[in-house]
NUSE-261159 format. One line per 3 residues: number of its first residue (from 1); their letters; for each residue x, y, z of C-alpha. Coordinates in nm, 3 decimals, padded with zeros to 5 digits. Example, Ala and Ser with C-alpha at 12.3 -4.5 7.8 and 13.67 -1.06 7.14 Angstrom:
% residues 2
1) as) 01.230:-00.450:00.780 | 01.367:-00.106:00.714
//
This chain:
% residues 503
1) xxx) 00.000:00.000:00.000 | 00.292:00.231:00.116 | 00.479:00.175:-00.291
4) xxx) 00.100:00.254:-00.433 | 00.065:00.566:-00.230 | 00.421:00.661:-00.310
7) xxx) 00.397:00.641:-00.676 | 00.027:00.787:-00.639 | 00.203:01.124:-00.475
10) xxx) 00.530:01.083:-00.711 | 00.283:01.144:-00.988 | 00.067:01.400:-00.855
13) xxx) 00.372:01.586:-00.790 | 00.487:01.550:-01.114 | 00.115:01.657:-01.250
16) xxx) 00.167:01.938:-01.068 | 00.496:02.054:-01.155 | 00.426:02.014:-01.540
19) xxx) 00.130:02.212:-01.486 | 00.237:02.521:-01.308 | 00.674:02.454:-01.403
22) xxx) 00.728:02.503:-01.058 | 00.805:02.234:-00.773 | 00.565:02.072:-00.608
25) xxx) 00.456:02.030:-00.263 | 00.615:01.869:-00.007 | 00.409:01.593:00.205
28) xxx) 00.388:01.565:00.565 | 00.217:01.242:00.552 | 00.455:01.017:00.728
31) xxx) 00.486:00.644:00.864 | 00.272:00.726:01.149 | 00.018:00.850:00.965
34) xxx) 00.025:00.481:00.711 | 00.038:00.289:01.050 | -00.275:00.482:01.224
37) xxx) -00.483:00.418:00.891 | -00.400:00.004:00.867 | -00.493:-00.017:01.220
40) xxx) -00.826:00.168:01.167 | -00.859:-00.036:00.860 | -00.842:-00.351:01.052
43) xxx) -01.077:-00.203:01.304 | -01.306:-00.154:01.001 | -01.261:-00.495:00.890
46) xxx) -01.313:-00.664:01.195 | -01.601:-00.494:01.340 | -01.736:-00.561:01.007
49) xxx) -01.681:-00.931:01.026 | -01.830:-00.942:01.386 | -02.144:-00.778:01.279
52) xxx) -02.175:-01.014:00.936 | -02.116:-01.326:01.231 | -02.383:-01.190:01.409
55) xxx) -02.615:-01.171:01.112 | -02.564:-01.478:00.942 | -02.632:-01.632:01.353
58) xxx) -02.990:-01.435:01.366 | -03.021:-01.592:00.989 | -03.003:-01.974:01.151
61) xxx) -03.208:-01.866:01.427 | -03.483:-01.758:01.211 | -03.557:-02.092:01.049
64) xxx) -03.858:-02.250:01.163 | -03.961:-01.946:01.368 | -04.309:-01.742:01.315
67) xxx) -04.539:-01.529:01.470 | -04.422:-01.226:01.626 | -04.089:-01.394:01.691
70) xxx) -04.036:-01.393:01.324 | -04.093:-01.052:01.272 | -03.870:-00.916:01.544
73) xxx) -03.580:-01.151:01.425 | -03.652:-01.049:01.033 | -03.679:-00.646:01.172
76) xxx) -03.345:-00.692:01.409 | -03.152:-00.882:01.077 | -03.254:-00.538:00.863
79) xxx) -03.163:-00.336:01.151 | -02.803:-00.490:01.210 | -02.742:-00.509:00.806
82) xxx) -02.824:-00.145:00.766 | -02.588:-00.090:01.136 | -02.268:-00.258:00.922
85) xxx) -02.341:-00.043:00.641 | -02.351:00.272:00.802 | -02.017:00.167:00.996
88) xxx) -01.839:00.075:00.754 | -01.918:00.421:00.603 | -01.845:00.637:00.871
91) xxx) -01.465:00.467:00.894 | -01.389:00.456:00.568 | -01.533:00.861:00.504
94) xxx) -01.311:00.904:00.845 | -01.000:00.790:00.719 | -01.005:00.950:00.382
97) xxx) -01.052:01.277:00.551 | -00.811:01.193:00.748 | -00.555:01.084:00.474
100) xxx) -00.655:01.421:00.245 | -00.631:01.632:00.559 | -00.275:01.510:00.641
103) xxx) -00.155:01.456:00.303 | -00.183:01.843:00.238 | -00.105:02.002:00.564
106) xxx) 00.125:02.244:00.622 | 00.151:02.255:00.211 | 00.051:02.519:-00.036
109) xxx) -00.251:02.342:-00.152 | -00.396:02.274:00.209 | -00.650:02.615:00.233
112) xxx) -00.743:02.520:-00.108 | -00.784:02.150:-00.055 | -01.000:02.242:00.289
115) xxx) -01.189:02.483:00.177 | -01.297:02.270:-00.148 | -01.415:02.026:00.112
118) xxx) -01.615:02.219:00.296 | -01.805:02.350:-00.031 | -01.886:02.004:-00.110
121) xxx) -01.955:01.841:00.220 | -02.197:02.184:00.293 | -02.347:02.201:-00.037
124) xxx) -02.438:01.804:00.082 | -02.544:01.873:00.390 | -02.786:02.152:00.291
127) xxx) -02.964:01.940:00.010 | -03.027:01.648:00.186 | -03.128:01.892:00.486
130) xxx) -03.384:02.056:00.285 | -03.522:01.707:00.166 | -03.508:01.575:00.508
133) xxx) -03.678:01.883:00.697 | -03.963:01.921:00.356 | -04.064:01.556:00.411
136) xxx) -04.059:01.594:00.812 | -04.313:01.890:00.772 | -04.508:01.727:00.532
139) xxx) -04.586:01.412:00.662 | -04.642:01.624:01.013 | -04.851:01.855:00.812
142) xxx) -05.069:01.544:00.661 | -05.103:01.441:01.039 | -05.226:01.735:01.144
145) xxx) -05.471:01.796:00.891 | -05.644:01.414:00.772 | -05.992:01.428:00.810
148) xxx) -06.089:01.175:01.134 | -06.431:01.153:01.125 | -06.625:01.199:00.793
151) xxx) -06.646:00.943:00.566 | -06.402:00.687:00.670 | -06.403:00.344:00.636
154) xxx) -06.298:00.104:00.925 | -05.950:00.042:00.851 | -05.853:00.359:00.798
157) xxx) -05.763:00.654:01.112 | -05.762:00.922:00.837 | -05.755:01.080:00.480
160) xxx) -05.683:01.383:00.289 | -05.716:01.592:-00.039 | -05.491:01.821:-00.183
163) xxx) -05.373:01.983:-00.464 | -05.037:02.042:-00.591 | -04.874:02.124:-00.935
166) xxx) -05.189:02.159:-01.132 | -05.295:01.824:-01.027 | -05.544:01.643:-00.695
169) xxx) -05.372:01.442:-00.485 | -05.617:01.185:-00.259 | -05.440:01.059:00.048
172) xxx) -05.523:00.783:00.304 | -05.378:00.676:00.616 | -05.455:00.306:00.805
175) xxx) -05.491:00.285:01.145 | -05.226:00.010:01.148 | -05.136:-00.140:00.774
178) xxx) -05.315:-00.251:00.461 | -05.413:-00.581:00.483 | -05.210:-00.690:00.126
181) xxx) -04.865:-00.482:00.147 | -04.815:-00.301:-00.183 | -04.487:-00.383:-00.364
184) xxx) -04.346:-00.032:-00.439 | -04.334:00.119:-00.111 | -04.173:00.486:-00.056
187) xxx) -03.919:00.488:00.254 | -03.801:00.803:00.361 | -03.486:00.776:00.550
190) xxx) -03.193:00.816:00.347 | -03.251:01.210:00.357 | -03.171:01.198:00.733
193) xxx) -02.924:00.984:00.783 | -02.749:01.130:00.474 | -02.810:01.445:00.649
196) xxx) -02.662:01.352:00.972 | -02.322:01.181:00.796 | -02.266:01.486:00.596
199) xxx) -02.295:01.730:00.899 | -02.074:01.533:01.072 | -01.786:01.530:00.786
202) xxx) -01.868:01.868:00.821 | -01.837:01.920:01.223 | -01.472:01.713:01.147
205) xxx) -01.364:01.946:00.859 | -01.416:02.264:01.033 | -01.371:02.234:01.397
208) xxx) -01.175:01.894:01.478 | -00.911:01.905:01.217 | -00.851:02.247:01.324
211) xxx) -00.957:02.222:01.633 | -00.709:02.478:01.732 | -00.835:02.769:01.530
214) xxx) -01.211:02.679:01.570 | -01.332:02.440:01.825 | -01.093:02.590:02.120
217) xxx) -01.040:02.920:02.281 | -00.797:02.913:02.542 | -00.949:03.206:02.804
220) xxx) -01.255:02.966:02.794 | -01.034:02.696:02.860 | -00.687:02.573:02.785
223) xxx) -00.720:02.200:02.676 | -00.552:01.986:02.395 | -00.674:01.927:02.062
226) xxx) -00.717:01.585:02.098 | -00.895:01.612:02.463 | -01.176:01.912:02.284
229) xxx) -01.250:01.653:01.993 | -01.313:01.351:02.245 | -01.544:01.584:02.481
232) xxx) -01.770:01.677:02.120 | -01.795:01.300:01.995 | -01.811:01.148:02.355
235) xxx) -02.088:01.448:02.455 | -02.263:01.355:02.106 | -02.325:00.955:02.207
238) xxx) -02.422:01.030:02.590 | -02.633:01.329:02.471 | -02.820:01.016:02.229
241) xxx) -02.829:00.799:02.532 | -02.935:01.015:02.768 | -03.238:01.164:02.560
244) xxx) -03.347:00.782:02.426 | -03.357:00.663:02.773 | -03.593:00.974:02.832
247) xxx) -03.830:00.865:02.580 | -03.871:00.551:02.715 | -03.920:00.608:03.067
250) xxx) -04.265:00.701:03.204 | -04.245:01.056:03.183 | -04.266:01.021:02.772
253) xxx) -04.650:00.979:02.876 | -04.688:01.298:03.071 | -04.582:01.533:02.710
256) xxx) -04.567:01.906:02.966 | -04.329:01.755:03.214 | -04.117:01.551:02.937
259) xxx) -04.078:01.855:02.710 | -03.985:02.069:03.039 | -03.726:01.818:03.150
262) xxx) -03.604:01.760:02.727 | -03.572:02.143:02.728 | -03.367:02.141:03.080
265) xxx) -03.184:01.842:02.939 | -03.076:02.061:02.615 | -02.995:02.346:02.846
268) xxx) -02.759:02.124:03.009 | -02.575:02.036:02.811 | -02.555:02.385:02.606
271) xxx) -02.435:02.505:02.903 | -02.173:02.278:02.954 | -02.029:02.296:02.604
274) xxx) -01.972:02.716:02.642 | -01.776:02.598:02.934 | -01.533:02.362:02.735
277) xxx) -01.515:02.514:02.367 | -01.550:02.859:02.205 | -01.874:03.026:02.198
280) xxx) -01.909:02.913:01.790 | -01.853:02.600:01.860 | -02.035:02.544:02.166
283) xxx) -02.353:02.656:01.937 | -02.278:02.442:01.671 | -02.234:02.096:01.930
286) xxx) -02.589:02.181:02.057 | -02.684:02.172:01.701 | -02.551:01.856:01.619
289) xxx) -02.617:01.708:01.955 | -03.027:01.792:01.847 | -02.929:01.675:01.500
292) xxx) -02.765:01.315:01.636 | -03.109:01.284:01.824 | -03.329:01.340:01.531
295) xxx) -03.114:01.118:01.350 | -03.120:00.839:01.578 | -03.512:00.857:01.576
298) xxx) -03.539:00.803:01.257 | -03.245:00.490:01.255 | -03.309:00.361:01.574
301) xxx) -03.704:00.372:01.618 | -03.905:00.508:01.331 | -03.768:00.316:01.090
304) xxx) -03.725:00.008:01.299 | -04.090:00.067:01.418 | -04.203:00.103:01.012
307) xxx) -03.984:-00.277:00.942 | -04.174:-00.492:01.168 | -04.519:-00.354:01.075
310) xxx) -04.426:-00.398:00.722 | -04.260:-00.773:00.817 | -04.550:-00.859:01.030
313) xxx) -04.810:-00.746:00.765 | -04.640:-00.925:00.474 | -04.673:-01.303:00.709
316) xxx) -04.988:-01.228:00.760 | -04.942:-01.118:01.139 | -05.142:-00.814:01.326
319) xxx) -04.865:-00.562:01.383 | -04.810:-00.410:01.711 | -05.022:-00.042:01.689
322) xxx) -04.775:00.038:01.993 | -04.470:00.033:01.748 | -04.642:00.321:01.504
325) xxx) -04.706:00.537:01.839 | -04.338:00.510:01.958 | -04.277:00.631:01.565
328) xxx) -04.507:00.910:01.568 | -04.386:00.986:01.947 | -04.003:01.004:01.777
331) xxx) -04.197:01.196:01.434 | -04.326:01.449:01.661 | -04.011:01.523:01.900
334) xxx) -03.775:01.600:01.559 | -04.069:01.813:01.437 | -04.057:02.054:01.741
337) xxx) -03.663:02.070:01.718 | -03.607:02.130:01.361 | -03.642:02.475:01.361
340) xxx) -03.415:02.517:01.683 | -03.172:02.328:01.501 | -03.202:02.544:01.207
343) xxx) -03.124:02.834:01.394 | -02.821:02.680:01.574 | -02.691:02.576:01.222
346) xxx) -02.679:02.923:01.081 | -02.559:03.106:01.398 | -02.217:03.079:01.308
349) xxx) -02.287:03.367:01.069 | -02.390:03.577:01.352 | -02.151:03.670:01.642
352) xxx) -02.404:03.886:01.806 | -02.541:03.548:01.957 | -02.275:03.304:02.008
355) xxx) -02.036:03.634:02.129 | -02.278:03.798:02.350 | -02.184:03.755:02.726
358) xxx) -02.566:03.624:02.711 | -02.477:03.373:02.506 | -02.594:03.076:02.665
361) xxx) -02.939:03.278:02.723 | -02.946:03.378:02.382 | -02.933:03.025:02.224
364) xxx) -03.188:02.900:02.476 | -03.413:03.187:02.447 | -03.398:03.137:02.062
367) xxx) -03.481:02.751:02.092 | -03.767:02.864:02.297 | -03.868:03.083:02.069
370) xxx) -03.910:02.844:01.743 | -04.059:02.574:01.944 | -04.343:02.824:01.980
373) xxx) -04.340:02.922:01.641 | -04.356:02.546:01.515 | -04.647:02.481:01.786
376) xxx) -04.847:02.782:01.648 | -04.802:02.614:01.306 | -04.876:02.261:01.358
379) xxx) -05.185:02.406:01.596 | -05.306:02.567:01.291 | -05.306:02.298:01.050
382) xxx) -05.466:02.099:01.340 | -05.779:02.376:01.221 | -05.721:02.498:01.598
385) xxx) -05.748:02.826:01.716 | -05.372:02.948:01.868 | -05.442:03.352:01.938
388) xxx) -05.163:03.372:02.224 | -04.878:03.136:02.055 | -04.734:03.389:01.792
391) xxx) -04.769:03.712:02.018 | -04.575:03.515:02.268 | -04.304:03.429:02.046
394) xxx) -04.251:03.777:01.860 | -04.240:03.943:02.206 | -03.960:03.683:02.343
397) xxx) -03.758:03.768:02.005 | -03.757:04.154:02.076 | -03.669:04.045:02.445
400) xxx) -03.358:03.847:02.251 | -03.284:04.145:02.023 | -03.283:04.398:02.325
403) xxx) -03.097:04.137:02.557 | -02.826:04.082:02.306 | -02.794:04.448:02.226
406) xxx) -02.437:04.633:02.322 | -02.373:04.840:02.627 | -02.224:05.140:02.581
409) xxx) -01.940:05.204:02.827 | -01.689:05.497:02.839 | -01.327:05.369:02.763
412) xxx) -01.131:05.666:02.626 | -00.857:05.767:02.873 | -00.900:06.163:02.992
415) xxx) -01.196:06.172:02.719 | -00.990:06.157:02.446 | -00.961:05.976:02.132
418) xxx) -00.697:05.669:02.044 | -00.496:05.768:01.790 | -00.471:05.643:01.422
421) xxx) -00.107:05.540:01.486 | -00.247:05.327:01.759 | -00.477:05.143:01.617
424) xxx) -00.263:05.069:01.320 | -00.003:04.887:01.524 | -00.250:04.663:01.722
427) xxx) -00.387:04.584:01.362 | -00.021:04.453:01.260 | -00.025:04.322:01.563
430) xxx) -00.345:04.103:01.611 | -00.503:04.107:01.264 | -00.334:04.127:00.959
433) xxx) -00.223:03.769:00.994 | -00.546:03.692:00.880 | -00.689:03.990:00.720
436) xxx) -00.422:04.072:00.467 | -00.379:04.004:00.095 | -00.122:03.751:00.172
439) xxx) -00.184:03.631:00.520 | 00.083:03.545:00.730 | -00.145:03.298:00.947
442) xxx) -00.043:02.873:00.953 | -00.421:02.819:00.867 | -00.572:03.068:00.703
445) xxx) -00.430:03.138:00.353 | -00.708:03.351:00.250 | -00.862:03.682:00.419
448) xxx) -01.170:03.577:00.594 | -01.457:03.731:00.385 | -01.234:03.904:00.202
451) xxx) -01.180:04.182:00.441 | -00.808:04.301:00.440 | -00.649:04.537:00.640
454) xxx) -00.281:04.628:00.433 | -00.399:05.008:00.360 | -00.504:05.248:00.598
457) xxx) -00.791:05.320:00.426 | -00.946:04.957:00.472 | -00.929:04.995:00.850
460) xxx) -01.134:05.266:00.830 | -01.353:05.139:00.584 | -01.451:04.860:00.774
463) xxx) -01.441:05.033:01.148 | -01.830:04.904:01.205 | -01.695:04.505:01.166
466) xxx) -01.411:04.552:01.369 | -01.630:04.721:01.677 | -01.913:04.459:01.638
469) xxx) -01.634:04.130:01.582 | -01.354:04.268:01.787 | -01.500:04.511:02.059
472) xxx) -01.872:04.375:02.112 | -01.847:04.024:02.064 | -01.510:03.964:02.127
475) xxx) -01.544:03.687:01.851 | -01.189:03.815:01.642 | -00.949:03.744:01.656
478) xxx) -01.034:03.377:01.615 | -01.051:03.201:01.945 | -00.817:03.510:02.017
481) xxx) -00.483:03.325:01.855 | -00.290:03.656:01.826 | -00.418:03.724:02.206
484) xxx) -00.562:04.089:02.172 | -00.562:04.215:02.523 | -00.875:04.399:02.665
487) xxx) -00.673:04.780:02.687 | -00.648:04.686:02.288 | -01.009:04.635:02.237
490) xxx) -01.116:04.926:02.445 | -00.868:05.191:02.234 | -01.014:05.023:01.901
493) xxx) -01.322:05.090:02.074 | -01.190:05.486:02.172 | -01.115:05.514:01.831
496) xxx) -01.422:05.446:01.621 | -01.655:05.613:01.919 | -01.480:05.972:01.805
499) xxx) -01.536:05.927:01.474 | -01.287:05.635:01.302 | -01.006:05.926:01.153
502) xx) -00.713:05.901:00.985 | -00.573:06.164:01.192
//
């Protein structure tokens, strides 16, 4: 594999050196790195082979079974198969991140390389989120909405006109299953758990390969790369644990006290993550600890749940009714959190949340916020009357806006202003790493957003970004890598409150 690899990079090189006549890069991709991959390949390989030993077991086990104990052995075979699928995926999407990641680093093509695969991996994430979120409210909206009581016959809990796309669309629901399955039967699945692999690629590419630039800020705490990236993924799976054992305890039945402790249960844990990582990051893992939850309802109990009524229905079997609440239960849960987790997924884009000192209220208070606004909705396509909801919501949001909105303070020594000269040299100093035409930074080849500070003129220029990003929010520097000091925030501050001169 090593003399593949080798020739592999001996021709890129070349590729690349006939292309631009110049040398090419130089790797750091070293015998460490070919060792760590074979072991996780063998990892692969053997958990693999475990789960296949397990499968082809349940496939002995099955013969001469029936009844319900068919069914649950047919469902759990499905459900393992689909398990070693997904597996095998995740490791083999982990290591060639890994192997791109570490093939380019500390080269000239590893901004370029990064930021390609971040385009992609987003561009993924975002379609299959659409699809995924379009058939969630859907299917919640045909819920809502069937018609329960008029002209119905026995078998069925529900139907449903509708019109769509110059066409009529006639819609029934059963209270349990058909009693002949149809052949071509529509899953939807793939656009969530295709959703939930490509955010994580996505949490991996931009905070835990650099988990230095993005996922940690030392004055929040000073901890190691490696220690920040086993707190997310180790926080992810007990997050998942925690809220599944939830569902399935008693209080699932009593919906005010579950979605009180749920919502306390979020908080936690949002709480705990501004604690460990920076602010931007903290969002995001409440984001994709919601995501891993919705996820995990559809690929641990919803679909599940769906296989054995389908199984049970094919042999003939009644199918536990108690299986399509427990779906519905899960159906209803990622309803109510999809627009929090909306939010939460485009916060990054807005430091007046994650770099508020309120931050932690901010993201709850948001959360809040959509629930309500989903409630009011699914209230109204119940045909419901919901006169309080909305007020309620659009009054917490101005709370939010005036919450989250800056303090002025007085920071100019003996009232007067910093001077130009000043501010220029804790530019050099803190930001032009970053913001220049050619940065200077290890990381970050190209100036964030385009925003470059080399004339004097651009400072100026962009005066309003650096008091909102540097003063306000305190959110630039980046995790604070060039460690701007307080006294330098307040005389960038000094500066732009008399004016933002030259001189």
């Amino acid at each position: 594999m090593k003399l593949v690899a080798t020739f592999i990079f001996s021709l890129f090189n070349g590729l690349v050196w006939a292309e631009t006549g110049k040398e090419g890069f130089q790797t750091n991709f070293d015998v460490t790195n070919w060792i760590f991959i074979l072991i996780m390949l063998f990892v692969i390989y053997l958990t693999s082979g475990i789960l296949r030993q397990v499968l082809q077991t349940l496939k002995q086990r099955l013969k001469g079974k029936s009844g319900q104990e068919e069914v649950l052995l047919l469902t759990e075979i499905e459900d393992i198969g689909e398990q070693r699928r997904v597996f095998i995926y995740l490791g083999l999407m982990f290591l060639a991140l890994y192997g791109i990641y570490y093939f380019v680093e500390g080269t000239t093509w590893e901004a370029h390389v990064v930021e390609w695969l971040n385009l992609i991996v987003r561009w993924t994430h975002v379609v299959f989120g659409i699809a995924w979120i379009g058939a969630s409210f859907y299917f919640n909206f045909l819920e809502n909405a069937l018609n329960r009581k008029e002209g119905l016959r026995d078998e069925l809990a529900g139907n449903l006109w509708a019109i769509h796309g110059g066409g009529f669309y006639y819609l029934e629901k059963y209270k349990v299953a058909p009693k002949e399955i149809p052949k071509e039967l529509h899953w939807f699945k793939y656009e969530a758990y295709f959703t939930w692999l490509s955010g994580f690629t996505l949490l991996v590419i931009v905070y835990y390969l650099d988990a230095n630039v993005y996922l940690i800020d030392k004055s929040v705490l000073d901890i190691s790369p490696q220690s920040a990236v086993g707190i997310g993924l180790v926080s992810l799976a007990l997050g998942w644990l925690g809220y599944d054992m939830l569902c399935k305890s008693a209080l699932a039945k009593r919906q005010t006290l579950f979605w009180f402790i749920l919502f306390a249960f979020i908080a936690g844990f949002a709480w705990f993550f501004l604690q460990v990582f920076s602010p931007r990051a903290a969002y995001i893992h409440v984001g994709a600890l919601i995501g891993t939850m919705m996820a995990g309802n559809v690929f641990r109990v919803i679909i599940p749940s769906q296989k054995a009524m389908v199984n049970a229905a094919k042999r003939g079997g009644s199918p536990n009714p108690l299986l399509g609440k427990r779906a519905l239960q899960r159906s209803r849960h990622n309803n109510y959190l999809t627009l929090p987790v909306i939010f939460i997924m485009i916060s990054n884009h807005f430091p007046t949340t994650y770099g508020n000192e309120w931050n932690w209220f901010i993201l709850i208070g948001l959360s809040l916020t959509s629930v309500l606004v989903k409630h009011y909705l699914n209230v109204i396509e119940e045909g419901r009357k919901a006169v309080w909801i909305m007020p309620i919501a659009v009054v917490c949001m101005f709370g939010l806006t005036f919450i989250s909105a800056p303090r002025p303070k007085e920071v100019c020594k003996d009232g007067e202003a910093t001077k130009f000269e000043e501010v220029r040299l804790i530019v050099d100093q803190r930001c032009v790493q970053c913001h220049s035409e050619n940065p200077t930074d290890d990381t970050q080849k190209v100036p964030p957003n385009g925003v470059v500070f080399d004339k004097d003129e651009d400072i100026v220029a962009y005066a309003d970004r650096i008091l909102n990003r540097a003063v306000v929010t305190k959110t630039m520097p980046q995790a604070n890598k060039t460690e701007m000091t307080q006294e330098e925030r307040d005389a960038l501050q000094c500066w732009i409150d008399h004016g933002a001169k030259l001189k």
